[in-house]
TORPALO-476650 format. One line per field, with one value per residue (C-alpha): residue in three letters; x, y, z. Coordinates in nm, 2 decimals. Layout:
<pts>
resn	(ALA	...)
u	(X	...)
v	(Y	...)
w	(Z	...)
</pts>
This chain:
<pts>
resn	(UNK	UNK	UNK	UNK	UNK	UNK	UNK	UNK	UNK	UNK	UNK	UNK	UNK	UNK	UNK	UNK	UNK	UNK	UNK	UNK	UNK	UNK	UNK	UNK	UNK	UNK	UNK	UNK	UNK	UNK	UNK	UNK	UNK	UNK	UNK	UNK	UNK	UNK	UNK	UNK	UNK	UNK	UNK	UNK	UNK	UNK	UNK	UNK	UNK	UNK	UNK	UNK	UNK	UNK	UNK	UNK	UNK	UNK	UNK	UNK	UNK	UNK	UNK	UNK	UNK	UNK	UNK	UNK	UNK	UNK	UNK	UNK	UNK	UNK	UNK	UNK	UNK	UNK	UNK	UNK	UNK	UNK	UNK	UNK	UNK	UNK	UNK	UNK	UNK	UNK	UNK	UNK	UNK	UNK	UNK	UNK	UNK	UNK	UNK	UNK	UNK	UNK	UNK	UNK	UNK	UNK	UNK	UNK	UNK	UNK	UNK	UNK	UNK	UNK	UNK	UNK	UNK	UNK	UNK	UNK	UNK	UNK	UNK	UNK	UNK	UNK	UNK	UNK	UNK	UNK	UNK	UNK	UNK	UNK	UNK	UNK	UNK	UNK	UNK	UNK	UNK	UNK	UNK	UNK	UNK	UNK	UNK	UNK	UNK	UNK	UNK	UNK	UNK	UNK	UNK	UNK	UNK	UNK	UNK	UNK	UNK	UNK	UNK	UNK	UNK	UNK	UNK	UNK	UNK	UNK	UNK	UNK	UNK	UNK	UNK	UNK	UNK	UNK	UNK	UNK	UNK	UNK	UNK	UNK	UNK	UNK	UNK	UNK	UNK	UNK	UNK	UNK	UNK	UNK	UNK	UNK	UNK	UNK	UNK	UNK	UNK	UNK	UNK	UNK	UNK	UNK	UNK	UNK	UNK	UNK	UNK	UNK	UNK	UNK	UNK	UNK	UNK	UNK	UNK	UNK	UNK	UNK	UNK	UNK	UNK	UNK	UNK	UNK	UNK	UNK	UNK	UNK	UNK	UNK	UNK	UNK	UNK	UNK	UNK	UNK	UNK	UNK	UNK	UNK	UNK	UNK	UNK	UNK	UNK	UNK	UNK	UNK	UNK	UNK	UNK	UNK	UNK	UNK	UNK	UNK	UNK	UNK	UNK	UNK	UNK	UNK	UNK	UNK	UNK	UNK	UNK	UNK	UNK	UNK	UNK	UNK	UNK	UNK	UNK	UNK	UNK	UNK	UNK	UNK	UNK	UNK	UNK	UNK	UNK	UNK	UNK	UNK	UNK	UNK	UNK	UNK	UNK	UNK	UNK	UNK	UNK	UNK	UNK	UNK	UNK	UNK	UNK	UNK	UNK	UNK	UNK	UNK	UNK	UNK	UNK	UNK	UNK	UNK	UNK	UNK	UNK	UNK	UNK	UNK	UNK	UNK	UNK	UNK	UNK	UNK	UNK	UNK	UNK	UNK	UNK	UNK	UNK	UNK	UNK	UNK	UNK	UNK	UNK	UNK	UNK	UNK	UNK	UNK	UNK	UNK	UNK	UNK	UNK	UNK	UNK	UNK	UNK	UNK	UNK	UNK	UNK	UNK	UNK	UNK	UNK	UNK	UNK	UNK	UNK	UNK	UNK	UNK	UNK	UNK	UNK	UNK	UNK	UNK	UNK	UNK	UNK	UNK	UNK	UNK	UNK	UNK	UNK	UNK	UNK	UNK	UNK	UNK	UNK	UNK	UNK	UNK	UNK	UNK	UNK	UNK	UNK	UNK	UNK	UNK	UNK	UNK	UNK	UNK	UNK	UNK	UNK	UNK	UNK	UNK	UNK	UNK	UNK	UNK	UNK	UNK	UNK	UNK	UNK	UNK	UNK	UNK	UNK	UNK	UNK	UNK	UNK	UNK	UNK	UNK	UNK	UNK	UNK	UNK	UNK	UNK	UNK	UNK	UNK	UNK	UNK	UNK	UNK	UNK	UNK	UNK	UNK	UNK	UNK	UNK	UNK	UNK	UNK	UNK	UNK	UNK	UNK	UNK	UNK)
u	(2.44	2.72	3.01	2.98	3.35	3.44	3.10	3.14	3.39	3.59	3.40	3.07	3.06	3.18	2.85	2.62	2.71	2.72	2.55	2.19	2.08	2.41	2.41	2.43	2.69	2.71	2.59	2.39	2.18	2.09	2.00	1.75	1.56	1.59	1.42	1.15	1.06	0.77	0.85	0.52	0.35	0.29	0.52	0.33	0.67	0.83	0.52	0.59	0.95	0.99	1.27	1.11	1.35	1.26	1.29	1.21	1.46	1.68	1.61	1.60	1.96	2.06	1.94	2.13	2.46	2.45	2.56	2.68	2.37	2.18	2.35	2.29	1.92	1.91	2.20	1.97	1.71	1.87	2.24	2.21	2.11	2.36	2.30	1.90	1.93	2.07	1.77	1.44	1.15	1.09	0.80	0.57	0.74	0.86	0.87	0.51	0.41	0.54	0.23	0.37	0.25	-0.11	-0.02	0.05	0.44	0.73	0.80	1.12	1.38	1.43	1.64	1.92	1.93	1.98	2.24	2.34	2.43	2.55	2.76	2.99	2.99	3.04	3.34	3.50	3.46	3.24	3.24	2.82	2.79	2.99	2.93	2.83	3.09	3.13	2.82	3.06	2.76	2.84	2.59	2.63	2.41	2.43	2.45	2.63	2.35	2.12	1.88	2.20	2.43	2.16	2.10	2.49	2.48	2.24	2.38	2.72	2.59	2.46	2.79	2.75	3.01	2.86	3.05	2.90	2.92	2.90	2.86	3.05	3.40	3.22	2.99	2.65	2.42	2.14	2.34	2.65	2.54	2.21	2.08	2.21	2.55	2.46	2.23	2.48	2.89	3.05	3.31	3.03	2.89	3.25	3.27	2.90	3.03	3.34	3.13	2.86	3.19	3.37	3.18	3.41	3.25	3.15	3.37	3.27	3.43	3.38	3.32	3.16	2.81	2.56	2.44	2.83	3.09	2.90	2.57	2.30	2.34	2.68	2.59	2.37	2.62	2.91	2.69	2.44	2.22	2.17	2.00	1.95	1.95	1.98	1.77	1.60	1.83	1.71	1.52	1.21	1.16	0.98	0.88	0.87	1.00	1.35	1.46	1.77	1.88	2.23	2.15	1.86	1.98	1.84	1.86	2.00	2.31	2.30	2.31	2.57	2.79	2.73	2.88	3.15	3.30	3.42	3.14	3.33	3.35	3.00	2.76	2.48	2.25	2.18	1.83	1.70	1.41	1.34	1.05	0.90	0.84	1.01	1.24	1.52	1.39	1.38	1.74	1.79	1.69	1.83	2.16	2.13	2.08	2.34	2.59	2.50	2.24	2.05	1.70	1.55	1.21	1.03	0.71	0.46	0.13	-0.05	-0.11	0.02	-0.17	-0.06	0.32	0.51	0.79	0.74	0.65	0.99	1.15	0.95	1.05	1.38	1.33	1.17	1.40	1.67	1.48	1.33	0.97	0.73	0.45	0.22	-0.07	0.17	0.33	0.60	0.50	0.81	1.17	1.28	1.67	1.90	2.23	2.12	2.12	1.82	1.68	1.34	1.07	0.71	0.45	0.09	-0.14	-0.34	-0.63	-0.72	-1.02	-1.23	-1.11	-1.07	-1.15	-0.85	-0.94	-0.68	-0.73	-0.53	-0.41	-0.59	-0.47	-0.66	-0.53	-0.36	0.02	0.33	0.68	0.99	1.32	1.59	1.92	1.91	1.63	1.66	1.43	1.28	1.00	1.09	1.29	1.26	1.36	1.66	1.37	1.64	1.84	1.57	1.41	1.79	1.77	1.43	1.33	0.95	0.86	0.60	0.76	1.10	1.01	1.12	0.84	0.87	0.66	0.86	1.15	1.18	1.15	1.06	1.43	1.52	1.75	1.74	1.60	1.53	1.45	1.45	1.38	1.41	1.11	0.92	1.01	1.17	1.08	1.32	1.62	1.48	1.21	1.51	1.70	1.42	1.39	1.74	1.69	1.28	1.59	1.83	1.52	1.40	1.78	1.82	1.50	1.60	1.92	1.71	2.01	1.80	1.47	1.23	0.97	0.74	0.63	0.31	0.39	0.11	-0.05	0.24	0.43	0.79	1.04	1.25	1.59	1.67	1.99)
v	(-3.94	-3.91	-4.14	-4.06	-4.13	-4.03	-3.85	-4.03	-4.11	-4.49	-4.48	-4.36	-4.68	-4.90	-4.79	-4.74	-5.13	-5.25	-5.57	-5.46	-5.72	-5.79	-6.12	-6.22	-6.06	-6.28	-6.63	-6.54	-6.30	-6.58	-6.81	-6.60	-6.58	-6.98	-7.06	-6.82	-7.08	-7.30	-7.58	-7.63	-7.95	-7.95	-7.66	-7.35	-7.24	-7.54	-7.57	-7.20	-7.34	-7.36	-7.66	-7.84	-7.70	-7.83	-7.52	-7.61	-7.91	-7.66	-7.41	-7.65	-7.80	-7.41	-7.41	-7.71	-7.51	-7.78	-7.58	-7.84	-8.06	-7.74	-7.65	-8.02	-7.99	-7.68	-7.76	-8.13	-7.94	-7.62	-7.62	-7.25	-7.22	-6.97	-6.76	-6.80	-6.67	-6.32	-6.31	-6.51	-6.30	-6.39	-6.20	-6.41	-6.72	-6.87	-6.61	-6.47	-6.76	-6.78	-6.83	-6.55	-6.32	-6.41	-6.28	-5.95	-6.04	-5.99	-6.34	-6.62	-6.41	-6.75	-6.57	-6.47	-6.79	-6.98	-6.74	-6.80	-7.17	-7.17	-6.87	-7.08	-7.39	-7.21	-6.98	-7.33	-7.56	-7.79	-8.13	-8.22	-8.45	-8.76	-8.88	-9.24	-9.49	-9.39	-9.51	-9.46	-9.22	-8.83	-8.56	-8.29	-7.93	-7.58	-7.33	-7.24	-7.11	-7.21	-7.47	-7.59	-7.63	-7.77	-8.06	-8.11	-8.12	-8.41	-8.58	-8.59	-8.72	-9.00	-9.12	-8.91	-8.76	-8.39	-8.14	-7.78	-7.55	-7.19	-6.88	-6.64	-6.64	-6.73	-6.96	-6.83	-6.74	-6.46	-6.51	-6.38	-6.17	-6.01	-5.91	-5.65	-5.59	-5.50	-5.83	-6.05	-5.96	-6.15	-6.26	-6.44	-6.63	-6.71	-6.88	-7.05	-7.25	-7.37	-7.46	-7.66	-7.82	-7.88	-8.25	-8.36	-8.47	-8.14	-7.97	-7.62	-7.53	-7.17	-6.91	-7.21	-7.08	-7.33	-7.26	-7.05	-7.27	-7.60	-7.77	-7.96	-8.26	-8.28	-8.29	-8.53	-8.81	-8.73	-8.74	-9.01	-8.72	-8.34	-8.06	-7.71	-7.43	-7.17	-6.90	-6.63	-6.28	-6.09	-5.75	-5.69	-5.41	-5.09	-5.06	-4.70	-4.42	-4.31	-4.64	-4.68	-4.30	-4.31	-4.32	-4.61	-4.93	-5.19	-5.38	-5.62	-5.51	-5.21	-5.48	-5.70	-5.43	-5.32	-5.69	-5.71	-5.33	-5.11	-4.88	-4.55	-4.68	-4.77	-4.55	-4.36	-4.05	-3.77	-3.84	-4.19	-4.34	-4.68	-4.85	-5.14	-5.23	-5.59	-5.70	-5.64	-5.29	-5.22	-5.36	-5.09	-4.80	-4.84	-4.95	-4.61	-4.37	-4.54	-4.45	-4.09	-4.06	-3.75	-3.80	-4.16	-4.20	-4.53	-4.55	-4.88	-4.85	-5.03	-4.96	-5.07	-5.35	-5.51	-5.47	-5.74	-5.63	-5.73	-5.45	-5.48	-5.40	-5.10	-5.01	-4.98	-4.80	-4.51	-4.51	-4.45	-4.18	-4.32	-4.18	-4.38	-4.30	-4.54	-4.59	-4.42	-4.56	-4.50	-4.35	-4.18	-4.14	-3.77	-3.68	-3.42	-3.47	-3.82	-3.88	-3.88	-3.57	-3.67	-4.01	-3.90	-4.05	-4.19	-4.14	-4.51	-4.62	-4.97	-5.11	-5.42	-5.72	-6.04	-6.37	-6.42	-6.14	-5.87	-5.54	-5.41	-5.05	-4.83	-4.53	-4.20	-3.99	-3.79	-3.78	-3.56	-3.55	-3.62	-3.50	-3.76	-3.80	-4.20	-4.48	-4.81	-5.11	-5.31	-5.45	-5.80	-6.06	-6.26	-6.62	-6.72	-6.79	-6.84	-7.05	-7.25	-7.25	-7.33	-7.67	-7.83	-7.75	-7.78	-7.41	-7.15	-6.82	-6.93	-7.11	-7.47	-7.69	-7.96	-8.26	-8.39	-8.18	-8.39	-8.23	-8.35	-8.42	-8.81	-8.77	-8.36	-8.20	-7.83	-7.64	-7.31	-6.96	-7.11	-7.33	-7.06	-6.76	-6.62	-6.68	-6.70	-6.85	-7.09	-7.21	-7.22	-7.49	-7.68	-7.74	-7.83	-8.07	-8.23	-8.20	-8.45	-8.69	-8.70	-8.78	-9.04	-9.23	-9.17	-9.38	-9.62	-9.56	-9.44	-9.45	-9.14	-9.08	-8.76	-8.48	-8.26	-7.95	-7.68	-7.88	-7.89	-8.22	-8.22	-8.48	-8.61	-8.83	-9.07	-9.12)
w	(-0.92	-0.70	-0.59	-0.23	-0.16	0.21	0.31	0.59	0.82	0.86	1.22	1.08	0.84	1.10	1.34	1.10	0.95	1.26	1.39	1.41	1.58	1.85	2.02	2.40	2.56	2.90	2.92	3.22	3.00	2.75	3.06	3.19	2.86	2.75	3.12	3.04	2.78	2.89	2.66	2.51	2.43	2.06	2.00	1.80	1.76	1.65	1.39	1.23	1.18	0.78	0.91	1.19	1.41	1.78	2.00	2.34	2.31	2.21	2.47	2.71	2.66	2.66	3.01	3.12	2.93	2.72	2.43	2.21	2.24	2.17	1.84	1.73	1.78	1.57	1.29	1.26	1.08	0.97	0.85	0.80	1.20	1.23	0.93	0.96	1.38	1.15	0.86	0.94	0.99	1.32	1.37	1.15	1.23	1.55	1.78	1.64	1.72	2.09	2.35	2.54	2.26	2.37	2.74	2.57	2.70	2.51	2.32	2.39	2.20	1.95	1.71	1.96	2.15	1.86	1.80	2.07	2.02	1.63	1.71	1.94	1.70	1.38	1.58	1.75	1.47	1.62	1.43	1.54	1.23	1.08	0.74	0.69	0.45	0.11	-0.12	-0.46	-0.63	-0.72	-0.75	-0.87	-0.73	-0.90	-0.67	-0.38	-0.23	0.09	-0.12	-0.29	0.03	0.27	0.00	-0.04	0.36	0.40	0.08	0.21	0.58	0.36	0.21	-0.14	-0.33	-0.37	-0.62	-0.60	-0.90	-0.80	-1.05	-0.77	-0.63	-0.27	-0.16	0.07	-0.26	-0.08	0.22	0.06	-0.19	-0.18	0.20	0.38	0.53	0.90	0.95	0.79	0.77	0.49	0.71	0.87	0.58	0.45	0.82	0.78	0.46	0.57	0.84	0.61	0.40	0.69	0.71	0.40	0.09	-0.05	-0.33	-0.43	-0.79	-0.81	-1.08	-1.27	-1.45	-1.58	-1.95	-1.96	-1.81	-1.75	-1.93	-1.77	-2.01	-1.89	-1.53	-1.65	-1.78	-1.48	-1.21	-1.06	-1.02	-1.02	-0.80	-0.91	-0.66	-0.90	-0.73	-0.86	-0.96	-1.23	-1.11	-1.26	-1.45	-1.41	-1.81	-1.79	-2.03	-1.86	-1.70	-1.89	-1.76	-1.55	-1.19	-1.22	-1.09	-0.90	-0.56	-0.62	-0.78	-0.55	-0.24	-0.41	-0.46	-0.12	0.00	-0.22	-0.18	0.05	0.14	0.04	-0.33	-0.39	-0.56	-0.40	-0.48	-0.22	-0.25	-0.35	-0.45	-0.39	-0.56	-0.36	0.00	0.02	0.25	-0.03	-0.10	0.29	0.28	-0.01	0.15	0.52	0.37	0.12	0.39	0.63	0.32	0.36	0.13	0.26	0.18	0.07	0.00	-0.07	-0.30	-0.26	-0.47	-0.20	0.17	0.48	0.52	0.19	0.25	0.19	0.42	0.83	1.06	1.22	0.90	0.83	1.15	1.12	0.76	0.93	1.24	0.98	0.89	0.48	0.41	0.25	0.00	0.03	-0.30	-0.52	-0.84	-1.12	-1.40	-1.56	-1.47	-1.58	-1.70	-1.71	-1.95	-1.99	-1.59	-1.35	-1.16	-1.10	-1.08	-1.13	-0.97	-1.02	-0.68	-0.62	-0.49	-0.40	-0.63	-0.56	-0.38	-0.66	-0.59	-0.39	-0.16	-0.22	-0.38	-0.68	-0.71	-0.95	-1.13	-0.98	-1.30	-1.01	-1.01	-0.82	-0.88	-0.68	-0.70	-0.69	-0.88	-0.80	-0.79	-0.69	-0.82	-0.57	-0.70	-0.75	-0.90	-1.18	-1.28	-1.54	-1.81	-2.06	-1.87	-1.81	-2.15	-2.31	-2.10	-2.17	-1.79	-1.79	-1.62	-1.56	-1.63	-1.56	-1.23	-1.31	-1.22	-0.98	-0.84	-0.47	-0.67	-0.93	-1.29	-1.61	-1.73	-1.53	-1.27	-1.19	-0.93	-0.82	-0.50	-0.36	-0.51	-0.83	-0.80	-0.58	-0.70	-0.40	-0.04	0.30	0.28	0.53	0.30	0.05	0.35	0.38	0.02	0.03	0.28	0.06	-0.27	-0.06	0.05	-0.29	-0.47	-0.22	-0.28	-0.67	-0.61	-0.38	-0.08	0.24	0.34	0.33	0.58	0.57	0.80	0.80	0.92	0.90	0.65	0.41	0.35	0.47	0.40	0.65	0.58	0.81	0.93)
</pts>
């Protein structure tokens, strides 16, 4: 593998790490969209929102250039407006859920309106929130990341002392660190959480690693109580002869990298294999062949339909010009002078449906081989089972088990990927926000209502 240092130009990195997804560039343009809204009763799209966000109101005060009130509305529910307006899968959630989509017409473009309205709080410095009198209780939350900093949000709105301990030198967790650089700059995440800490009464104490630098049972005796928003970050592995050859690495220190270098130092093949069809491996491929990677190729051993990825993502793979080989899986990683030079392949088919409905890939005995000198693993993540273990957390597999985000040790609580085993990092807000609810009924300061969105139970702190 190849360090790819100045194959392309300054310029060329600058476009092809651009903002893929650019905002409004007049205020008239974002008018005209927000009064195509028709403010629906019982908003579907307000119901796909993992954080309750209330669109039309939001929309609405958009079209009365009520900007502030609008960025309110949607920083109420979702801290991480700003950053989620860049990530969320839109598609399958508030704007696939628009009305207008049944009218075969294009759908309220939610993403960029609410982009719209953070962009301008987050760049001004808008104070929208004031935290209530000092309740004299400290809690403590690992991770910097979206579950963590949502909870220390709503925790500090309520008068609690909120110290965050963060394994990185920067604050943002999946934000930050692991999704790719032309949805989300790291200028603009370093902005987001000095937006988030801005409302006083959160402390971030960086390069601080629980089970290293930091144990749970002392968080236990100098705080009142403790979240964990530890996420999820160990690739799984491909348990395959030839996986420990030079040139096999995997997304997500590929992606880190990516956000923590200069794209002229980090390491890419000429042609790259990338094994999975996630959002993360998506993010692996594009962000490959936009750092000159001649040929990319992504192998999934099921079909279209099962892809975990949106269609929008899969999209932009194959307008960057990554092929796909779909029903197709490793089967041995081949080497040259102790570095790769090839990934053979099994072909698939897709057997039997089980009882949940879904069809598992099936070996045909067929195989082909392609030749790479660099392969990414995208095929999922796996929980800190350790790290876990090494605290008494009651856990399935390394996913700490929760009931209302309590676990079995009194007085901690957990939320996010590392309860769920990776979802959105809206789903990781909102169980920030269900954490928050849940610490303040522990120390009996605020009442707790709840909220049934979609059939799932949401907690709501009032303030």
């Amino acid at each position: 593998m190849a360090i790819l240092n100045n194959r392309l130009t300054p310029e060329e990195y600058a476009e092809n790490f651009s903002d893929i997804h650019p905002p409004f560039d007049k205020k008239e343009a974002a008018l005209v969209e927000a009064n195509r809204c028709l403010f629906c009763y019982d908003a579907p799209c307000m119901k796909s929102c993992p954080t309750s966000i209330d669109v039309p109101k939001f929309i609405k005060q958009i079209t009365t250039e009520n900007i502030k009130g609008s960025a309110h509305t949607i920083f109420q529910s979702n801290i991480f407006g700003g950053g989620c307006s860049r990530v969320c899968p839109v598609e399958k959630l508030c704007e696939g859920s628009c009305v207008y989509n049944l009218m075969h017409e294009d759908p309220i473009p939610i993403a960029k309106l609410q982009r719209y309205a953070t962009d301008k709080a987050i760049k001004e410095k808008w104070q929208l929130f004031e935290r209530k009198p000092s309740t004299g209780k400290k809690v403590a939350i690992v991770g910097a990341g979206p579950a963590g900093l949502s909870c220390a949000h709503v925790l500090s709105r309520e008068g609690i002392d909120v110290t965050v301990f963060e394994k990185e030198s920067k604050g943002g967790g999946l934000m930050t660190y692991g999704i790719a650089a032309y949805k989300v700059t790291p200028e603009f995440c370093q902005d987001e959480v000095d937006f988030i800490t801005s409302l006083g009464g959160i402390a971030i104490e960086y390069n601080k690693e629980l089970g290293k630098d930091l144990s749970l049972a002392e968080l236990r005796v100098q705080y009142d109580a403790v979240f964990l928003g530890i996420g999820v970050g160990l690739a799984r592995q491909l348990q395959i002869p030839g996986e420990e050859l030079e040139g096999v690495v995997d997304a997500i220190e590929f992606i880190y990298n990516l956000r923590s270098k200069t794209f002229n130092q980090i390491a890419v093949g000429d042609k790259v294999a990338v094994i999975g069809l996630g959002m993360t491996a998506i993010d692996a491929a594009t962000q490959a062949k936009r750092l000159g990677a001649s040929e990319v190729t992504i192998v999934y051993r099921r079909t279209q339909d099962e892809m975990p990825c949106t269609q929008v993502e899969l999209d932009l793979a194959k307008l960057d010009g990554c092929n796909i080989k779909w029903l197709a899986a490793p089967k041995e990683v081949i080497g040259a002078n102790g570095k790769v030079s090839a990934l053979v392949c099994r072909e698939m088919e897709l057997g039997v449906p089980d009882a949940s409905g879904r069809r598992s890939p099936v070996d045909t005995g067929k195989s082909f081989s392609l030749a790479v000198d660099m392969i990414i693993k995208a095929a999922g993540q796996m929980p800190f089972k350790e790290l876990v273990d090494g605290s008494d957390l009651q856990n399935s597999n390394g996913k700490i088990v929760v009931k209302n985000n309590d676990t079995n040790i009194d007085g901690v609580f957990a939320g996010g990927d590392c309860v769920n085993g990776g979802k959105e990092v809206v789903d990781a807000v909102q169980a920030g926000k269900d954490g928050a609810a849940a610490i303040l009924s522990y120390l009996k300061l605020n009442k707790v209502d709840a909220k049934t969105v979609n059939g799932v139970e949401h907690t709501i702190v009032a303030s």
